[in-house]
C-alpha positions in Angstrom: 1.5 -60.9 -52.3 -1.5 -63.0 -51.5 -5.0 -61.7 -50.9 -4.9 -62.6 -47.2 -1.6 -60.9 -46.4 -2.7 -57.6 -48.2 -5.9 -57.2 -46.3 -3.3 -58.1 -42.9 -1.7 -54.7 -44.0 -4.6 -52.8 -44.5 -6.3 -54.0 -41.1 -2.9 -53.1 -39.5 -2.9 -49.7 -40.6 -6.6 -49.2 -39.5 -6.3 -50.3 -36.5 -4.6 -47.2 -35.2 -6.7 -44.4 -34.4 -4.2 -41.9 -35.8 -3.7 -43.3 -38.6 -7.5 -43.4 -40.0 -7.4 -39.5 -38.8 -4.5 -38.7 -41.1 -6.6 -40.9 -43.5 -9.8 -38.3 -43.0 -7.5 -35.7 -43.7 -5.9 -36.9 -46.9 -9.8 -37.7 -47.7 -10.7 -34.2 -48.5 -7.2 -33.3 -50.4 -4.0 -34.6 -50.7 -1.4 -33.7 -48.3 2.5 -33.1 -48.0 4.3 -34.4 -45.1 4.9 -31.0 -43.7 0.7 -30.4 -43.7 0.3 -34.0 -41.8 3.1 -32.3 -39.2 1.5 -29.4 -38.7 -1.9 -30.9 -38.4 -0.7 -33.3 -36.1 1.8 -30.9 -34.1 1.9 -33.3 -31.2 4.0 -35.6 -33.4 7.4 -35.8 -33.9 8.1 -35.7 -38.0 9.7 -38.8 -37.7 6.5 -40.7 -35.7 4.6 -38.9 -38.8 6.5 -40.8 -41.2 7.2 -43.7 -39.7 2.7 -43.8 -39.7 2.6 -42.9 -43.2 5.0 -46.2 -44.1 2.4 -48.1 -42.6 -0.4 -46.8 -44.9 2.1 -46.3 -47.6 3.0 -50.7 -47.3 -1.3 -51.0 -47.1 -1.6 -48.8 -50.3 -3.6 -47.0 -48.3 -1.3 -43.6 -49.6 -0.3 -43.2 -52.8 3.1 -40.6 -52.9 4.1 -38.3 -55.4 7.0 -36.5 -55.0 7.0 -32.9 -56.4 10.5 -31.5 -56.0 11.0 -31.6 -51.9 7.4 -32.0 -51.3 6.3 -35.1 -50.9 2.3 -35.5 -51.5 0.1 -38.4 -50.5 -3.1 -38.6 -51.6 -5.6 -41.2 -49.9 -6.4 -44.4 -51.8 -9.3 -46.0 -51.1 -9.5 -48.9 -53.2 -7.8 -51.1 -50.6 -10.8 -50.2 -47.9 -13.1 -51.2 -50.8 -11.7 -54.4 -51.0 -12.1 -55.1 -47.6 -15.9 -53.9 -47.5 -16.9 -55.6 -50.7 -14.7 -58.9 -49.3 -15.9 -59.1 -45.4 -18.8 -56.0 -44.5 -20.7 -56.8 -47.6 -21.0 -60.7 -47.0 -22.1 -60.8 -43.7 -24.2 -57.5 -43.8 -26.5 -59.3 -45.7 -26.7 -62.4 -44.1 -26.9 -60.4 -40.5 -30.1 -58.6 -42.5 -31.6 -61.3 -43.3 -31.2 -62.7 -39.5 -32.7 -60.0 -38.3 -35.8 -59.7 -40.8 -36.8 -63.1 -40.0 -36.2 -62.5 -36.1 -38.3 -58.9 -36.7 -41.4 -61.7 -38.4 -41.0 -63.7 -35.5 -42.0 -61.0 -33.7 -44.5 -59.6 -35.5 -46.3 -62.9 -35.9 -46.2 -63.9 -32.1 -49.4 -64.0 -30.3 -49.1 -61.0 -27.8 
């Protein structure tokens, strides 16, 4: 799978509010399926799954099955990729925009 289509998947899976919550969850332990239910109660188990797919196809959730239990644990390598790819780049050029607009500024006769 390309580079492109990879970070497609893991915009997808970001771009729904629920699913970066069960994302904040899995951030501070990993979680089974049942936790993710109960957490998010107004779900249906199958809407719970069918989200964790998503992040499961964007590698966003790693599983490991113990016995019936299945736990995901958060995998944040793919968000890396995407900050160190798109945020990084154009953080720095926006900086340096706005240093040179800040000694504009401070350089204009008042």
């Amino acid at each position: 799978m390309s580079t492109d289509s990879k970070d497609d998947l893991v915009f997808k899976a970001l771009a729904n509010g629920l699913r970066r919550q069960m994302l904040d969850a899995m951030q501070r332990a990993p979680q089974t399926t049942g936790m993710l239910c109960d957490r998010f109660s107004n779900l249906d188990r199958c809407t719970v799954m069918q989200h964790l797919k998503v992040l499961e196809q964007a590698e966003l959730v790693l599983v490991r099955r113990e016995g019936r239990e299945r736990w995901n644990h958060l995998n944040a390598l793919p968000i890396q990729a995407i900050h160190n790819r798109w945020i990084s780049q154009y953080a720095g050029h926006a900086m340096s925009v706005l240093s040179a607009l800040q000694q504009e500024l401070d350089e204009a006769p008042e």
